[in-house]
C-alpha positions in Angstrom: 29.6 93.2 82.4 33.1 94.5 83.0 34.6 94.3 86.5 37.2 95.7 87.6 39.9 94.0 90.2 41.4 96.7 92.3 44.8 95.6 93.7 46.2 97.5 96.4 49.5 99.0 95.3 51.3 97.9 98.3 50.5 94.1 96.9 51.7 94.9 93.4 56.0 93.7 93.4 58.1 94.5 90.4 61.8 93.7 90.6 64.8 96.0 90.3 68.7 95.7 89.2 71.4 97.7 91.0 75.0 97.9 91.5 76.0 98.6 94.5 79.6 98.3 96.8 81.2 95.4 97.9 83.3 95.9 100.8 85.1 94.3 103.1 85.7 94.4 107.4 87.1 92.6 110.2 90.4 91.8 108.5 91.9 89.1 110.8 95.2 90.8 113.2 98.3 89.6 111.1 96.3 89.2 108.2 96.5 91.6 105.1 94.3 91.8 101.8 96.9 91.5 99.0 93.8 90.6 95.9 90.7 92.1 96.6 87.9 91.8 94.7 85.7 94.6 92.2 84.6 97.5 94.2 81.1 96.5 93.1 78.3 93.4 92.7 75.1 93.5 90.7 72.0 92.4 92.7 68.3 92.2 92.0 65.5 93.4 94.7 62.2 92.8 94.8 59.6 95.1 96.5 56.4 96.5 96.6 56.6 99.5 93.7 55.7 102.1 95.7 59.0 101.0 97.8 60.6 100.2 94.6 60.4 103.4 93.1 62.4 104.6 96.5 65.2 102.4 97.1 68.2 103.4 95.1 72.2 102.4 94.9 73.3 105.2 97.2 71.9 103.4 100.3 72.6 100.0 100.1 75.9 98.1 100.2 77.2 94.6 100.7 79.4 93.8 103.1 81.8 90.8 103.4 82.8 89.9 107.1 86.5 88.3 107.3 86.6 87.8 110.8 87.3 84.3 110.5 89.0 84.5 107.1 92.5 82.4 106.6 95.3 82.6 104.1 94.2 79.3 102.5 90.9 80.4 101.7 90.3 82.6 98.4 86.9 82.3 97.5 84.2 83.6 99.5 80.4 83.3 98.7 77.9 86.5 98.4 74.5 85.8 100.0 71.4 88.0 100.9 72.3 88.7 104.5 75.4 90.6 103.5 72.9 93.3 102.1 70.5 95.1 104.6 68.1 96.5 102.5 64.2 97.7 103.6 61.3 96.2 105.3 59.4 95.0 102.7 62.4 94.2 100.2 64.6 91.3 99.7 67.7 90.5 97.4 66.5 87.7 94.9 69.8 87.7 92.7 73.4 88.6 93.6 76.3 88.6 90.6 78.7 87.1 91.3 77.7 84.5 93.3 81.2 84.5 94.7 84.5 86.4 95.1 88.4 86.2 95.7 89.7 87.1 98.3 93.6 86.8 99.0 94.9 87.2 102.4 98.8 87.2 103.5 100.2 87.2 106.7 101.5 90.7 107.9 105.4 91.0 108.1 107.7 93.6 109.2 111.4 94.6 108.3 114.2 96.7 109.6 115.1 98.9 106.2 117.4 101.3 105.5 116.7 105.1 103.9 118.9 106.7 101.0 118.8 110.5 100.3 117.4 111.3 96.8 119.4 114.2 95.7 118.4 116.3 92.9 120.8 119.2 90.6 124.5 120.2 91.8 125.7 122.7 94.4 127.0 126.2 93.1 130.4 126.4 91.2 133.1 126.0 93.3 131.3 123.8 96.2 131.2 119.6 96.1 128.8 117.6 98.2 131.1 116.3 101.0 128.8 113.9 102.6 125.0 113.6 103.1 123.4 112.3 106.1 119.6 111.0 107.1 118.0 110.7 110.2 116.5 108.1 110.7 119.2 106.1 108.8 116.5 103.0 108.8 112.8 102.8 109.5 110.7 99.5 110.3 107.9 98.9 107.9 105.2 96.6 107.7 103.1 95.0 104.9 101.8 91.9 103.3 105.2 88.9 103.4 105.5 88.5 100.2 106.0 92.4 99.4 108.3 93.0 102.1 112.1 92.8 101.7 114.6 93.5 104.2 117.0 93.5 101.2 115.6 97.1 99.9 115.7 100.5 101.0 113.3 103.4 100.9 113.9 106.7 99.6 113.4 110.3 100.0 111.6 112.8 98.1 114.0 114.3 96.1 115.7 117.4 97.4 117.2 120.1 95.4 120.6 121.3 96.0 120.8 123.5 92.8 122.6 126.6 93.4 123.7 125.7 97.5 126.7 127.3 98.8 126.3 126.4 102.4 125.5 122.9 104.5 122.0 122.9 104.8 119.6 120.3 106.4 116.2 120.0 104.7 112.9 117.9 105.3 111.8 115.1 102.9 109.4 112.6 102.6 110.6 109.3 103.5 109.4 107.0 99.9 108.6 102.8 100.4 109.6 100.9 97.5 105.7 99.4 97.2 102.6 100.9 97.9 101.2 98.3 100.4 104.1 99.0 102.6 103.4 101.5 105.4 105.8 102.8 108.4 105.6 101.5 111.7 106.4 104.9 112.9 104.2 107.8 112.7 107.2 109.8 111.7 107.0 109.8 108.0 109.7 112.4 106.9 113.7 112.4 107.2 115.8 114.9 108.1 118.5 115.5 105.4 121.6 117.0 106.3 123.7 118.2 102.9 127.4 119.1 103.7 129.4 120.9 101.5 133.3 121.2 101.0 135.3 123.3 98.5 135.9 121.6 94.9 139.6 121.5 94.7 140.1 119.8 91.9 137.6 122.0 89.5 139.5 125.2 91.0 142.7 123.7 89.8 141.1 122.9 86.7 139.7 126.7 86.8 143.3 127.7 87.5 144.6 126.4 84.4 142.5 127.2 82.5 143.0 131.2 82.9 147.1 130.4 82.3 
Protein backbone atom coordinates (compact mmCIF):
# COMPACT_ATOMS: atom_id res chain seq x y z
CA UNK A 1 0.00 0.00 0.00
CA UNK A 2 1.25 3.52 -0.59
CA UNK A 3 0.38 6.35 1.72
CA UNK A 4 0.72 9.44 1.36
CA UNK A 5 1.84 12.05 4.28
CA UNK A 6 0.22 15.38 3.66
CA UNK A 7 2.17 18.24 5.29
CA UNK A 8 0.64 21.43 5.53
CA UNK A 9 2.64 24.01 3.70
CA UNK A 10 2.66 26.46 6.41
CA UNK A 11 4.80 23.57 8.41
CA UNK A 12 7.20 23.04 5.45
CA UNK A 13 10.55 25.81 6.34
CA UNK A 14 13.29 26.25 3.78
CA UNK A 15 15.97 28.84 4.38
CA UNK A 16 16.92 31.96 2.40
CA UNK A 17 20.19 34.20 1.90
CA UNK A 18 19.89 38.00 1.49
CA UNK A 19 21.84 41.07 1.59
CA UNK A 20 20.48 43.56 2.97
CA UNK A 21 21.63 47.34 4.63
CA UNK A 22 23.54 47.93 7.58
CA UNK A 23 23.00 51.22 9.04
CA UNK A 24 23.60 53.05 11.73
CA UNK A 25 21.50 55.69 14.38
CA UNK A 26 21.72 57.44 17.54
CA UNK A 27 25.28 58.78 17.08
CA UNK A 28 26.28 60.01 20.55
CA UNK A 29 26.22 64.38 20.72
CA UNK A 30 30.03 65.17 20.31
CA UNK A 31 30.59 62.07 18.73
CA UNK A 32 31.30 61.61 14.82
CA UNK A 33 31.60 58.38 12.54
CA UNK A 34 35.09 58.85 10.98
CA UNK A 35 35.27 54.57 9.63
CA UNK A 36 32.11 53.16 9.07
CA UNK A 37 31.54 49.99 8.10
CA UNK A 38 30.10 48.20 4.34
CA UNK A 39 26.82 49.59 3.53
CA UNK A 40 25.63 45.88 3.56
CA UNK A 41 25.58 42.34 5.70
CA UNK A 42 24.56 38.94 4.39
CA UNK A 43 22.02 37.08 6.61
CA UNK A 44 20.14 33.85 6.33
CA UNK A 45 16.18 33.54 7.20
CA UNK A 46 14.31 30.87 7.84
CA UNK A 47 10.45 30.70 7.29
CA UNK A 48 7.66 28.86 6.27
CA UNK A 49 7.92 28.87 2.18
CA UNK A 50 4.86 30.23 1.49
CA UNK A 51 6.35 33.30 3.65
CA UNK A 52 9.62 32.55 2.13
CA UNK A 53 8.73 33.02 -1.33
CA UNK A 54 7.48 36.81 -0.02
CA UNK A 55 10.10 38.26 1.98
CA UNK A 56 12.67 39.99 -0.18
CA UNK A 57 15.89 42.47 0.47
CA UNK A 58 13.79 45.64 -0.22
CA UNK A 59 12.08 45.37 3.21
CA UNK A 60 14.36 44.38 5.67
CA UNK A 61 17.42 46.24 7.11
CA UNK A 62 19.79 45.99 10.07
CA UNK A 63 20.27 48.53 12.19
CA UNK A 64 23.14 49.29 14.63
CA UNK A 65 22.07 51.52 17.67
CA UNK A 66 25.18 53.80 18.97
CA UNK A 67 23.49 55.45 21.62
CA UNK A 68 25.91 54.29 24.11
CA UNK A 69 28.88 53.99 21.69
CA UNK A 70 32.47 55.51 22.87
CA UNK A 71 35.62 56.46 21.04
CA UNK A 72 37.48 53.45 22.52
CA UNK A 73 35.24 51.08 21.20
CA UNK A 74 35.58 49.89 17.41
CA UNK A 75 34.05 46.72 17.14
CA UNK A 76 30.54 46.19 17.42
CA UNK A 77 28.69 42.75 17.28
CA UNK A 78 25.58 42.06 14.69
CA UNK A 79 22.80 39.95 16.28
CA UNK A 80 19.19 38.96 15.30
CA UNK A 81 17.34 41.69 17.05
CA UNK A 82 19.02 44.33 14.94
CA UNK A 83 16.80 42.83 11.97
CA UNK A 84 12.87 43.03 12.35
CA UNK A 85 11.90 40.72 9.95
CA UNK A 86 8.11 38.79 9.78
CA UNK A 87 5.96 36.85 12.14
CA UNK A 88 6.84 33.61 11.38
CA UNK A 89 10.63 34.32 10.32
CA UNK A 90 13.77 34.55 12.13
CA UNK A 91 17.48 35.38 11.13
CA UNK A 92 19.55 32.06 11.69
CA UNK A 93 23.00 33.53 10.23
CA UNK A 94 24.30 37.03 10.04
CA UNK A 95 27.99 37.76 8.00
CA UNK A 96 29.82 39.29 9.58
CA UNK A 97 29.41 38.50 12.87
CA UNK A 98 30.87 41.80 13.75
CA UNK A 99 31.84 45.31 12.51
CA UNK A 100 34.04 48.54 12.96
CA UNK A 101 32.98 51.17 13.99
CA UNK A 102 35.28 54.36 14.57
CA UNK A 103 34.02 57.27 16.43
CA UNK A 104 35.92 60.79 17.18
CA UNK A 105 34.98 63.48 19.20
CA UNK A 106 33.34 66.43 17.25
CA UNK A 107 35.68 69.63 17.14
CA UNK A 108 35.19 72.99 15.86
CA UNK A 109 37.66 75.79 14.41
CA UNK A 110 37.64 79.47 13.57
CA UNK A 111 39.02 79.33 9.67
CA UNK A 112 39.70 81.79 7.39
CA UNK A 113 38.25 82.01 3.51
CA UNK A 114 40.49 82.82 0.40
CA UNK A 115 38.95 83.98 -3.02
CA UNK A 116 39.68 81.52 -5.81
CA UNK A 117 40.11 83.70 -8.80
CA UNK A 118 39.99 82.36 -12.20
CA UNK A 119 41.40 84.29 -15.97
CA UNK A 120 42.59 88.07 -15.99
CA UNK A 121 40.62 91.36 -16.19
CA UNK A 122 40.50 93.10 -19.73
CA UNK A 123 43.67 94.84 -21.23
CA UNK A 124 44.44 97.76 -19.52
CA UNK A 125 42.65 96.94 -15.99
CA UNK A 126 44.84 95.10 -12.89
CA UNK A 127 43.08 93.52 -9.88
CA UNK A 128 43.56 96.10 -7.16
CA UNK A 129 42.41 94.18 -4.28
CA UNK A 130 39.84 91.34 -3.60
CA UNK A 131 37.71 91.14 -0.65
CA UNK A 132 35.35 88.27 1.05
CA UNK A 133 32.66 88.47 3.32
CA UNK A 134 32.79 86.46 5.63
CA UNK A 135 36.55 86.72 5.86
CA UNK A 136 36.35 83.42 8.27
CA UNK A 137 33.70 80.88 8.94
CA UNK A 138 33.55 78.23 12.02
CA UNK A 139 33.44 74.74 10.97
CA UNK A 140 32.90 71.64 12.63
CA UNK A 141 33.93 67.94 12.06
CA UNK A 142 35.56 64.86 13.36
CA UNK A 143 39.26 66.32 15.62
CA UNK A 144 41.47 64.70 13.90
CA UNK A 145 40.29 66.32 10.35
CA UNK A 146 39.98 69.66 11.64
CA UNK A 147 42.72 72.26 11.43
CA UNK A 148 42.51 75.74 12.52
CA UNK A 149 45.90 76.05 10.54
CA UNK A 150 43.83 75.85 6.97
CA UNK A 151 41.60 77.84 5.13
CA UNK A 152 38.60 77.21 2.88
CA UNK A 153 38.10 78.36 -0.44
CA UNK A 154 35.73 79.67 -2.98
CA UNK A 155 34.39 78.37 -6.00
CA UNK A 156 36.25 79.80 -8.53
CA UNK A 157 35.15 83.06 -10.01
CA UNK A 158 35.86 84.23 -13.46
CA UNK A 159 37.12 87.61 -14.03
CA UNK A 160 37.95 87.15 -17.78
CA UNK A 161 37.22 90.12 -19.75
CA UNK A 162 36.08 92.63 -16.46
CA UNK A 163 36.45 96.17 -16.81
CA UNK A 164 34.63 97.27 -13.79
CA UNK A 165 34.62 96.30 -9.82
CA UNK A 166 32.22 93.84 -9.47
CA UNK A 167 31.04 91.73 -6.45
CA UNK A 168 29.96 88.16 -7.28
CA UNK A 169 28.51 85.02 -5.30
CA UNK A 170 30.58 81.85 -4.64
CA UNK A 171 30.44 78.88 -2.90
CA UNK A 172 32.40 78.85 0.15
CA UNK A 173 34.85 75.16 -0.47
CA UNK A 174 36.13 73.14 3.11
CA UNK A 175 39.39 71.58 2.62
CA UNK A 176 37.85 67.91 3.65
CA UNK A 177 34.62 66.50 2.99
CA UNK A 178 33.60 65.61 6.64
CA UNK A 179 33.87 69.19 7.53
CA UNK A 180 30.59 71.18 7.45
CA UNK A 181 29.79 75.01 8.41
CA UNK A 182 28.43 75.94 11.47
CA UNK A 183 26.49 78.54 9.65
CA UNK A 184 23.75 77.98 7.35
CA UNK A 185 25.29 80.60 5.16
CA UNK A 186 27.27 78.58 2.71
CA UNK A 187 28.27 81.14 0.05
CA UNK A 188 30.70 84.34 0.15
CA UNK A 189 30.33 87.37 -1.17
CA UNK A 190 33.32 88.37 -3.44
CA UNK A 191 34.07 91.81 -4.08
CA UNK A 192 36.77 92.20 -7.16
CA UNK A 193 38.25 95.83 -7.46
CA UNK A 194 39.92 96.94 -10.29
CA UNK A 195 42.56 99.80 -10.92
CA UNK A 196 44.24 100.96 -14.12
CA UNK A 197 47.53 98.84 -15.24
CA UNK A 198 50.09 101.57 -15.30
CA UNK A 199 52.86 99.81 -15.82
CA UNK A 200 51.48 97.66 -19.09
CA UNK A 201 50.28 101.19 -20.53
CA UNK A 202 53.75 102.35 -20.25
CA UNK A 203 54.94 99.22 -21.65
CA UNK A 204 52.05 99.82 -24.39
CA UNK A 205 53.47 103.33 -24.84
CA UNK A 206 56.70 102.23 -25.82
CA UNK A 207 56.02 100.04 -27.65
CA UNK A 208 54.10 102.26 -30.44
CA UNK A 209 57.51 104.70 -30.31
Amino acid sequence: ALWLLLVPAEKMFSEKSLTIPLETRNVPAGLEIVERPAATIDITLRAPNRLLDEIGPSGLVARIDLDRATVLQQEYPLNTSMIAVPPGAEVVKISPGKVTIKLERTAEATVVVHPTLRGRPAPGFRVARAEIEPASVVIQGPESRVKAEEAATTAPVDISGLAESTVFEADIILPRPELRLVSMQTSARVTIHLEPDKAAARKAAVRKK
